[in-house]
C-alpha positions in Angstrom: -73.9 177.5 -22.6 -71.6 180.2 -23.4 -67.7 179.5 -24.0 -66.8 181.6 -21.2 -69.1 179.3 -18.8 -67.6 176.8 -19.2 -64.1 177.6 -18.8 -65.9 179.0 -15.5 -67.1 175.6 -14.5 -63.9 173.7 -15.9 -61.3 176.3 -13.6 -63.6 175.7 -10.9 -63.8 171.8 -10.9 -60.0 172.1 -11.6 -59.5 173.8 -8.3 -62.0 171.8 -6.2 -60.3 168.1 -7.7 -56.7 170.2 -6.4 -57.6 170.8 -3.6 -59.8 167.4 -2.7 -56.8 165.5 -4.2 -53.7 167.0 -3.1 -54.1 169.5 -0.1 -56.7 167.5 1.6 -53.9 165.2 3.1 -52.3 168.2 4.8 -55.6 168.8 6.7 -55.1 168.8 10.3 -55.0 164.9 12.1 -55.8 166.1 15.7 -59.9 165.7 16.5 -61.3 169.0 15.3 -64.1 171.0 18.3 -66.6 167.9 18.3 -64.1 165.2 18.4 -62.1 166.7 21.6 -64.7 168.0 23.5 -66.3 164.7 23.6 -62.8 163.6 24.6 -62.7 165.6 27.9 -62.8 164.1 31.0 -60.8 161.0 29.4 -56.8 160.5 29.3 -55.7 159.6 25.4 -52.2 158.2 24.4 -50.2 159.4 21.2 -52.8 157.7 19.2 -55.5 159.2 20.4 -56.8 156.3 22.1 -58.8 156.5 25.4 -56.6 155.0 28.2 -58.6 156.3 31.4 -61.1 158.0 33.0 -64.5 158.9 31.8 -65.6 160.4 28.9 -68.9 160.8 25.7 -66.5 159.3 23.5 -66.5 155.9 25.4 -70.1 154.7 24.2 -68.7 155.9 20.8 -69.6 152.9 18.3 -68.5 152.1 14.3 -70.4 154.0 12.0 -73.1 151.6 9.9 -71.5 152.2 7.0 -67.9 152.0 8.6 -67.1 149.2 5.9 -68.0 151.1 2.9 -65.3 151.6 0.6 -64.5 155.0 1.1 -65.1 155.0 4.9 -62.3 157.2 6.6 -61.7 159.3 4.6 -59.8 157.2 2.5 -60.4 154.1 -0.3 -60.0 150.5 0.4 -57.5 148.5 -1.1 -55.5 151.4 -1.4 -52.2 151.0 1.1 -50.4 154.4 0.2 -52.3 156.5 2.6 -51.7 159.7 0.7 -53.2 158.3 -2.6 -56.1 156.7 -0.3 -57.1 160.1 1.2 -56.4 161.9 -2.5 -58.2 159.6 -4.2 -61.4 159.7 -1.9 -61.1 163.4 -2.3 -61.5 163.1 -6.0 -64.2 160.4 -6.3 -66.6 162.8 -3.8 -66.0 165.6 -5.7 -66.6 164.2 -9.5 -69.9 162.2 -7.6 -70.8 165.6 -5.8 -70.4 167.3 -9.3 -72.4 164.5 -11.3 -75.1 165.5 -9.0 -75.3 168.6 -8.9 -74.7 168.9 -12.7 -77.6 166.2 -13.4 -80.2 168.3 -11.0 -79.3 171.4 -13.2 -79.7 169.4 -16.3 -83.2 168.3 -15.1 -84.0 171.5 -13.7 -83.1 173.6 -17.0 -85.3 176.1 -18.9 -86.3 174.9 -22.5 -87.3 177.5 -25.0 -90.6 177.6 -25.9 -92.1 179.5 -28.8 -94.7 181.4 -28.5 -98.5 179.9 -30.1 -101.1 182.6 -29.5 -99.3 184.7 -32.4 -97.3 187.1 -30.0 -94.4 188.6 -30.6 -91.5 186.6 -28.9 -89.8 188.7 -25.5 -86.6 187.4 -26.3 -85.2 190.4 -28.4 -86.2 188.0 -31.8 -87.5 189.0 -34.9 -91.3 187.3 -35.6 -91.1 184.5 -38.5 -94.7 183.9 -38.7 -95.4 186.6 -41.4 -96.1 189.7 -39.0 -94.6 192.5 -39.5 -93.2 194.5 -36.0 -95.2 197.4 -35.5 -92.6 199.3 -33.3 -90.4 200.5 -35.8 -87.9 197.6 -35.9 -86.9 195.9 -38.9 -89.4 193.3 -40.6 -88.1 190.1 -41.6 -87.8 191.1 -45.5 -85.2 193.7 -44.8 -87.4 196.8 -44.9 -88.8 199.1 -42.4 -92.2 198.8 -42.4 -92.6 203.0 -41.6 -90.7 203.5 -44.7 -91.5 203.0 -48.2 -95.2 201.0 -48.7 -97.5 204.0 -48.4 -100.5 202.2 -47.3 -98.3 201.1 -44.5 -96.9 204.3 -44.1 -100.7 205.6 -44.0 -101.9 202.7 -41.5 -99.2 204.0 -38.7 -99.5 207.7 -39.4 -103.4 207.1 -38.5 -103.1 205.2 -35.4 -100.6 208.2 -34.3 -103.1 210.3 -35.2 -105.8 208.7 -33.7 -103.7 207.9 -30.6 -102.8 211.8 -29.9 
């Protein structure tokens, strides 16, 4: 990969481990469009908690995986609930980016060189002892139009025979 690619892909984690680890604990506490419209019809304290009435939210139960260590957003153990949220933020984005990176890594093109003899598409000079016939530069330095009269001869008859 090119140098500039990665100082893409570098700035870019950079900025997605910034904001996961330090502006994700400024992100709004209230319940976002799912969360209160599943409140209404129910009476919530400070806390949110449902104190009356009757609401979707009731027969709301604790994830499966509630216990997990980064349930919550946050990690367990940690007590500091801005370092819990920050850190949580960091681990999912290094895991999301191991992913990602590791399905890119399978997913990659390999260069393969050509076997039937061809000249290669990539812009390449052949190594296998051709020389181009298009005017480009052979692999010994010399232009294959220029200088070796028989070769000289060869493409000055195929332009003949060709107009």
């Amino acid at each position: 990969m090119k140098n500039r690619s990665w100082a893409f892909l570098a700035g870019g984690l950079l900025v997605a481990l910034l904001l996961a680890g330090v502006v994700s604990n400024y992100a709004s506490s209230h319940p976002d469009g799912l969360d209160s419209s599943l409140l209404k019809g129910c009476t919530v304290d400070a806390d949110d908690n449902i104190v009356g009435g009757s609401c979707p939210a009731q027969q709301a139960r604790d994830h499966e995986l509630a216990d997990s260590p980064l349930a919550d957003y946050g990690v367990r153990g940690v007590r500091n609930s801005f370092v819990s949220t920050g850190l949580s933020g960091v681990l999912g984005v290094l895991v999301t980016f191991a992913i990602g990176a590791g399905g890119f890594w399978l997913l990659r093109r390999r260069g393969t060189t050509p076997t039937d003899g061809t000249t290669p598409t990539d812009g390449t000079t052949p190594t296998d002892g051709t020389t181009p016939t298009d005017g480009t530069t052979a692999t010994d330095g010399t232009n294959p139009t220029d200088g070796d009269p028989a070769t000289s001869d060869d493409v000055r008859r195929r332009a003949d025979a060709a107009s």
